[in-house]
VEXKESE-404148 format. One record per atom (N, C-alpha, C): residue in three letters; x, y, z. Coordinates in steps of 0.2 Angstrom, whole numbers, plus 5000, padded with zeros to 4 digits. Example, Ala and Ser with C-alpha at 12.3 -4.5 7.8 and 13.67 -1.06 7.14 Angstrom:
// residues 2
ALA506649725039
ALA506249785039
ALA506649845039
SER506449895035
SER506849955036
SER506450005039
***
This chain:
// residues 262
UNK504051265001
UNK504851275001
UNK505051334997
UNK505351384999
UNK505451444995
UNK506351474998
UNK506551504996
UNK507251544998
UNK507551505000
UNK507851434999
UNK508151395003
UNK508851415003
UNK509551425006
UNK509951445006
UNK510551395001
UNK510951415000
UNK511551364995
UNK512151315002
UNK511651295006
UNK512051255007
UNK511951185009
UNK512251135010
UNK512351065011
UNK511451045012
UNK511251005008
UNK510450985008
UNK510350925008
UNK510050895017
UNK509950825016
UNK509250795017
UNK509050765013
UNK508250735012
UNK508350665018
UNK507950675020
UNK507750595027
UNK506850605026
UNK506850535024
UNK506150515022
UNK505950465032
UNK505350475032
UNK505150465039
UNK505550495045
UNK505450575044
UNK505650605045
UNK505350655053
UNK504650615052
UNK504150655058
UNK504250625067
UNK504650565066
UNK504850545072
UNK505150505072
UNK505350465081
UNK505950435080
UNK506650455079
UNK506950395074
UNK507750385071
UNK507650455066
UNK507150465061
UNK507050515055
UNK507150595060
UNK506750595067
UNK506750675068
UNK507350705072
UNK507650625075
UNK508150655077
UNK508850655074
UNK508850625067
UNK509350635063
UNK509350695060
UNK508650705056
UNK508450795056
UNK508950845060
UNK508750855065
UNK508750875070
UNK509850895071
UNK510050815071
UNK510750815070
UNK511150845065
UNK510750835060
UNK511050855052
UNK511250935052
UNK510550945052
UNK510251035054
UNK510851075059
UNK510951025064
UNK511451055070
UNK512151055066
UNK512351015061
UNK512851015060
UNK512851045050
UNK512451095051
UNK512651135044
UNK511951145040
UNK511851065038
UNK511251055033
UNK510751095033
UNK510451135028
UNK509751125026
UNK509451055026
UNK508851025029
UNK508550965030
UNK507750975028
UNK507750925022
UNK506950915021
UNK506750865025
UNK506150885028
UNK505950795031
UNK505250805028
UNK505150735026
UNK504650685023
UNK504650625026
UNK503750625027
UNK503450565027
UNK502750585028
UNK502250545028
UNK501650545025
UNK501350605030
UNK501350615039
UNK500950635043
UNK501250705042
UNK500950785038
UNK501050835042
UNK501250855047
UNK500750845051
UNK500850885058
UNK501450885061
UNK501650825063
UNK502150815066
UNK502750815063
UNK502750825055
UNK503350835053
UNK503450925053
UNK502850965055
UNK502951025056
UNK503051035061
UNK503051005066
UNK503151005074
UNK503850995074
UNK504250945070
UNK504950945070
UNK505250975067
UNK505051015059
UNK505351065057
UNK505451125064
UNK504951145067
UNK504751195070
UNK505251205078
UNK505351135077
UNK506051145084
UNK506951135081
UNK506851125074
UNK507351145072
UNK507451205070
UNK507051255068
UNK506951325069
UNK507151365071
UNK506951325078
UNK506751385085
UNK507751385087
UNK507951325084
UNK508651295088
UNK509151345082
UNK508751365076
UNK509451415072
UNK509351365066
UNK509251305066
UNK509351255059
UNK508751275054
UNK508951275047
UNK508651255042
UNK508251195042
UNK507451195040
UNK507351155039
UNK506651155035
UNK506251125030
UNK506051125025
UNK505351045028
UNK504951055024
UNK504351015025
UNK503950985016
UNK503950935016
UNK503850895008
UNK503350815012
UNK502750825012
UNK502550765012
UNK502950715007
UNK502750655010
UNK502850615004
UNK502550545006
UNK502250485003
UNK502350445005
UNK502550375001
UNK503250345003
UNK503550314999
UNK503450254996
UNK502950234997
UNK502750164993
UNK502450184986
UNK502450234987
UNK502050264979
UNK502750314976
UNK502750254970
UNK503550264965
UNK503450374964
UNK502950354961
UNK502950424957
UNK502850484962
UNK502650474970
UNK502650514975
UNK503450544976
UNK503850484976
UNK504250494979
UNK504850544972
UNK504550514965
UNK504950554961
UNK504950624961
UNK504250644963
UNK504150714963
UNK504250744971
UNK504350734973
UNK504750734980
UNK505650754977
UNK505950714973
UNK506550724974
UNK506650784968
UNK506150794964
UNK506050844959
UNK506050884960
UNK505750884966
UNK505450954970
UNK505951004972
UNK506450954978
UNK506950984982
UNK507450994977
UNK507550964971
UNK508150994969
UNK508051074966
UNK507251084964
UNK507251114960
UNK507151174963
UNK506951174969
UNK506951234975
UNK507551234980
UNK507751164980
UNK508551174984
UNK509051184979
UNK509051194976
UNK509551184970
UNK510251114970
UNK510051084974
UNK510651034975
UNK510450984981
UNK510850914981
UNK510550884986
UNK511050824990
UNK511350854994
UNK512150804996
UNK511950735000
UNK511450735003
UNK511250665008
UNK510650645009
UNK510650585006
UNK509750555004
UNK509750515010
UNK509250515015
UNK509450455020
UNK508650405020
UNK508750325018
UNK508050295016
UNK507950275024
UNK507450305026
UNK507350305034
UNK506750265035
UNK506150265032
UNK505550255031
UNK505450185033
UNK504950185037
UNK504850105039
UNK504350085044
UNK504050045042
UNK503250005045
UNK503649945047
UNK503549945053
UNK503549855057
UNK502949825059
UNK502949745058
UNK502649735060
UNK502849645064
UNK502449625066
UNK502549575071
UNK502049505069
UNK502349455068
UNK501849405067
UNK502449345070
UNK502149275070
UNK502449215070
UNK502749185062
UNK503349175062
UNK503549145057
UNK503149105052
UNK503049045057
UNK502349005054
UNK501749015051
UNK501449075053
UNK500849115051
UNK500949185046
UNK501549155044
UNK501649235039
UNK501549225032
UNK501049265028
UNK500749235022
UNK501049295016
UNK500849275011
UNK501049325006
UNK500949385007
UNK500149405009
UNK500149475009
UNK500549525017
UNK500849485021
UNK501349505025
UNK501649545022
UNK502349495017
UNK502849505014
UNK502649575009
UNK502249565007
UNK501949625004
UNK501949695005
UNK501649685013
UNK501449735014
UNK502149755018
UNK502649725019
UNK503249725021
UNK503849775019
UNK503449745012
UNK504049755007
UNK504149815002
UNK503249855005
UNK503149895001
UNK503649975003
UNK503549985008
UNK503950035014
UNK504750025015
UNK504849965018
UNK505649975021
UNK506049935016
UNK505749895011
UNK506249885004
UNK506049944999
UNK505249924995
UNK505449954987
UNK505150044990
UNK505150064996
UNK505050145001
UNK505850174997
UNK506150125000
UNK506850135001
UNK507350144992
UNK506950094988
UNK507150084982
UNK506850144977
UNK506350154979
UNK506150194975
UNK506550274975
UNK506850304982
UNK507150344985
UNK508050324979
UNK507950284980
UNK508650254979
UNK508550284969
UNK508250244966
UNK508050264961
UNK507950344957
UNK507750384962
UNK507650464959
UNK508050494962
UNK508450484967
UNK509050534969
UNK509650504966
UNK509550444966
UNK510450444964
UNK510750444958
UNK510450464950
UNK510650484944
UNK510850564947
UNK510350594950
UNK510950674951
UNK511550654957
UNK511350634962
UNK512050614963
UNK512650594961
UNK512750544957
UNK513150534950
UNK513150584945
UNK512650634944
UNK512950684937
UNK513450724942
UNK513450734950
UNK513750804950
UNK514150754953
UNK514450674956
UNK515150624955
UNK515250654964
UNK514450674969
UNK514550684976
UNK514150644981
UNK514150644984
UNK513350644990
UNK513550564994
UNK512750564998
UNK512750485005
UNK512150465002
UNK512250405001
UNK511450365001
UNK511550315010
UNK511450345011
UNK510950315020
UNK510450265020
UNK510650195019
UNK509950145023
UNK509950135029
UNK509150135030
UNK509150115038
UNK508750055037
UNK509050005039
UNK509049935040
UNK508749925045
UNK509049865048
UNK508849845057
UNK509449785057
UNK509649775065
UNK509949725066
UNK509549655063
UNK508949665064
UNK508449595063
UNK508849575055
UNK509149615052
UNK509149605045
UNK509849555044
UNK510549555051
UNK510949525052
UNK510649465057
UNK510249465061
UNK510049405065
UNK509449425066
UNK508649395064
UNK508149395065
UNK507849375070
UNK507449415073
UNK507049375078
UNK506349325076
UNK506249295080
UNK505649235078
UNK504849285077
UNK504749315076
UNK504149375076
UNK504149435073
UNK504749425070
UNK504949485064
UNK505149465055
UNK504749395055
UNK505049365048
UNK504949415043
UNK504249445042
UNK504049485037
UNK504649555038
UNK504449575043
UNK504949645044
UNK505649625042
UNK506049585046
UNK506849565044
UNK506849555039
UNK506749525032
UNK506549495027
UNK506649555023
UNK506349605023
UNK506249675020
UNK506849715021
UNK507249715027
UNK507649745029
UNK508349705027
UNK508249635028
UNK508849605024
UNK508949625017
UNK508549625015
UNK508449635007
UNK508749705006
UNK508549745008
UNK508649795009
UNK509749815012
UNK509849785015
UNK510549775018
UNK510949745010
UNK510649675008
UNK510949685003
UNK510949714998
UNK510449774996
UNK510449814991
UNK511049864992
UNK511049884998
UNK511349924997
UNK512149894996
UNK512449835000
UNK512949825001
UNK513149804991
UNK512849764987
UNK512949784978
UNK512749864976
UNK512649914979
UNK512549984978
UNK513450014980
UNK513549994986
UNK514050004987
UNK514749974985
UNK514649944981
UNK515349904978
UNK515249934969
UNK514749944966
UNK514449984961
UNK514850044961
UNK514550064965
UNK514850144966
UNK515350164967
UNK515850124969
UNK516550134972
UNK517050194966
UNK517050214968
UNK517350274965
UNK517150314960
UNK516450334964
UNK515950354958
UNK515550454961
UNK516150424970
UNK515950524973
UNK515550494978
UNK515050424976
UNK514450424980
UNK514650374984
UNK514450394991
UNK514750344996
UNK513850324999
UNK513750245000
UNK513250225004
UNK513650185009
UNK513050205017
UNK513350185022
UNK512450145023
UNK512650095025
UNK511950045027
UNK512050025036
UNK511550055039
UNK511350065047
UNK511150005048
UNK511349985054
UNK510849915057
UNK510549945065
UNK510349975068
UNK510149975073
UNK509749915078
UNK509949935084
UNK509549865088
UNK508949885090
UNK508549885095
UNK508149915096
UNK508149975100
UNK507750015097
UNK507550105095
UNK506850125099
UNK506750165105
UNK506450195108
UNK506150215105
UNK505650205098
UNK505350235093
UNK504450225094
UNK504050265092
UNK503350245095
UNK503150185089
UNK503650165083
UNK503550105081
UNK503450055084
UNK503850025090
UNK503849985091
UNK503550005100
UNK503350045101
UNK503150075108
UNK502750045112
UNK502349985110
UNK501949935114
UNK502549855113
UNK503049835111
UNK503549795114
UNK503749805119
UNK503949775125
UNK504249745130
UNK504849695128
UNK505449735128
UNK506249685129
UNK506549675134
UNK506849635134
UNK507449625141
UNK507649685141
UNK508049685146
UNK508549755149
UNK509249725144
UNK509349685144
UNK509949665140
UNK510049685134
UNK509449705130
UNK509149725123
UNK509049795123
UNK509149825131
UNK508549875129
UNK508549945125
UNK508049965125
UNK507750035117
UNK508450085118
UNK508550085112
UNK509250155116
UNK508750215112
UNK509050265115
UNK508850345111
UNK508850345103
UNK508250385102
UNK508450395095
UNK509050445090
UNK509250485095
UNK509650505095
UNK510450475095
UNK510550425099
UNK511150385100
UNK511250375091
UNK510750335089
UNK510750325081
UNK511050385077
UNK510650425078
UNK510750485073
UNK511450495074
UNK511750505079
UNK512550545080
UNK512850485079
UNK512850395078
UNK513150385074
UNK513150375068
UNK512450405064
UNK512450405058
UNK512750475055
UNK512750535059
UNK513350595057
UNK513850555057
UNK514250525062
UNK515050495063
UNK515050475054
UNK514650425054
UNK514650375049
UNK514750415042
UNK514350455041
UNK514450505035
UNK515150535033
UNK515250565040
UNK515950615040
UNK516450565039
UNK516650495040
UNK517150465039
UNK517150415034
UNK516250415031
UNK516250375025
UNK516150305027
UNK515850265033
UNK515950205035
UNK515650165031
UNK515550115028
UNK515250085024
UNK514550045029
UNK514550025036
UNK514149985038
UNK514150015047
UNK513650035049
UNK513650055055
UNK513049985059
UNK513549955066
UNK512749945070
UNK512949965078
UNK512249995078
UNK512050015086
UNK511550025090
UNK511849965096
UNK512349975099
UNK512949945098
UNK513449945098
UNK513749895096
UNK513949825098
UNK513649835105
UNK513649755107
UNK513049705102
UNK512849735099
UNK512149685094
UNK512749655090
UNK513349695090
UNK513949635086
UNK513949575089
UNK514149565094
UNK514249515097
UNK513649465096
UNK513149445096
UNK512649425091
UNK512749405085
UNK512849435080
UNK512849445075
UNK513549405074
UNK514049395078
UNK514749375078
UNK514649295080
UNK514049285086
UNK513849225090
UNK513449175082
UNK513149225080
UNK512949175074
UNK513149155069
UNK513649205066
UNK514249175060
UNK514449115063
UNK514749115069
UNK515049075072
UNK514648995072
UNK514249005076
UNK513448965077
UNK512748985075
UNK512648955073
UNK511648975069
UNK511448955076
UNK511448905079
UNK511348855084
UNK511248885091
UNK512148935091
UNK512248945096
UNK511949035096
UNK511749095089
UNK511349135090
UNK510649115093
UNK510249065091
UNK509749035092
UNK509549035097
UNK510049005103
UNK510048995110
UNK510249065114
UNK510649095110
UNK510549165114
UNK509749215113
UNK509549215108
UNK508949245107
UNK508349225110
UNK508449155112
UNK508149105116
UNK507949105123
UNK508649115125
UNK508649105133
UNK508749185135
UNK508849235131
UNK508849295134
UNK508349355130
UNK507549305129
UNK506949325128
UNK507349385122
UNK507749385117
UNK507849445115
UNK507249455109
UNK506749405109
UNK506349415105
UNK505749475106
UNK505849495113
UNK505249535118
UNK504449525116
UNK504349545120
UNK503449545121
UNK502749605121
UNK502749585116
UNK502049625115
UNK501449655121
UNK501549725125
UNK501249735129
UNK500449725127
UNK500049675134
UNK499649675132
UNK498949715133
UNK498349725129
UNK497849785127
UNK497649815134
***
């Protein structure tokens, strides 16, 4: 990272693909300098490399975020070659898939390392300079799972709920402090995370793009909480309503999907 220019600089951790390269991607279009990080080179030079070609600033910082002190020196980094850093977005995330019943300690674990304390640790070393200069976005990416969980997501939703309510006490915290957190819930994402699941048509994968340009909305008008698509409301409204009557939605309309087989 060398010459970086003085303008708006936004860090997206899982950066190489999916929801991370197309919000890059978005950012870039829309002004940013963007660092992207996550652990895989190549591909996160592959997508610096088409934001490039397109006129956007863009910047390359491995990092991988389950390691506290990686991620510190990541955020030392860019400040200290960007000079400044306006939107932290915790992108970063491992799924995994088991039964309910058979999910054991080291699940949660391994869960919780990436999409909670990935995200925690992110949270922890950018957001004192946020606060000294009283500006910036802290961006979690969540999951819908993390508002209504599917029956093969315990470990993953588990990590992401947690994660929703961090931010949602981050967010009341901070209320007039410059620093605005918006917390994403997405449905399911045409990501090669999940690229061997099979869902209904009624569930199915939207672009990783759709996400990203509602995460630009969400930033410019400061939303506290985005989900999309936005019909996974209606879910999520079916089971405040009824636990009973979400149950039976998730149920009769396979929205658990199915793991293509080998």
């Amino acid at each position: 990272m060398t010459d970086v220019p003085r303008t708006r600089v936004a860090l997206i951790t899982g950066a190489s693909s999916g929801i991370g390269a197309a919000l890059a991607t978005e950012l870039a279009g829309a002004g940013h300098t963007v660092v992207l990080s996550a652990r895989g080179v190549d591909r996160l030079e592959a997508t610096a490399a088409r934001i490039r070609g397109c006129g956007g600033r863009a910047l390359v910082v491995p990092c991988d975020v389950a390691d506290r002190g990686a991620v510190e020196d990541l955020v030392s980094r860019v400040l200290a070659e960007a000079g400044r850093l306006d939107v932290v977005v915790a992108n970063a995330g491992a799924y995994s898939r088991k039964a309910a019943t058979q999910l054991g300690r080291v699940d949660f674990e391994s869960a919780f390392a990436v999409n909670f304390f990935g995200a925690v640790h992110l949270v922890e070393a950018a957001l004192p300079h946020l606060q000294r200069q009283r500006s910036g976005h802290l961006v979690l990416m969540t999951s819908f799972d993390a508002k209504k969980a599917m029956p093969h997501d315990g470990a993953y939703a588990a990590a992401k709920a947690a994660l929703a309510t961090f931010g949602a006490t981050l967010r009341q915290d901070l209320r007039g402090s410059g620093v605005h957190v918006c917390t994403v819930f997405p449905g399911r994402v045409d990501t090669p995370m999940i690229d061997d699941l099979d869902v209904p048509a009624i569930s199915a994968k939207i672009r990783p793009e759709r996400v990203a340009r509602a995460v630009v909305r969400a930033i410019r008008r400061r939303r506290p909480e985005v989900v999309v698509p936005w019909h996974c409301g209606l879910l999520a409204w079916a089971d405040m309503v009824s636990p009973r009557l979400g149950d039976w939605f998730v149920r009769v309309l396979d929205l658990d999907g199915r793991l293509r087989s080998p």
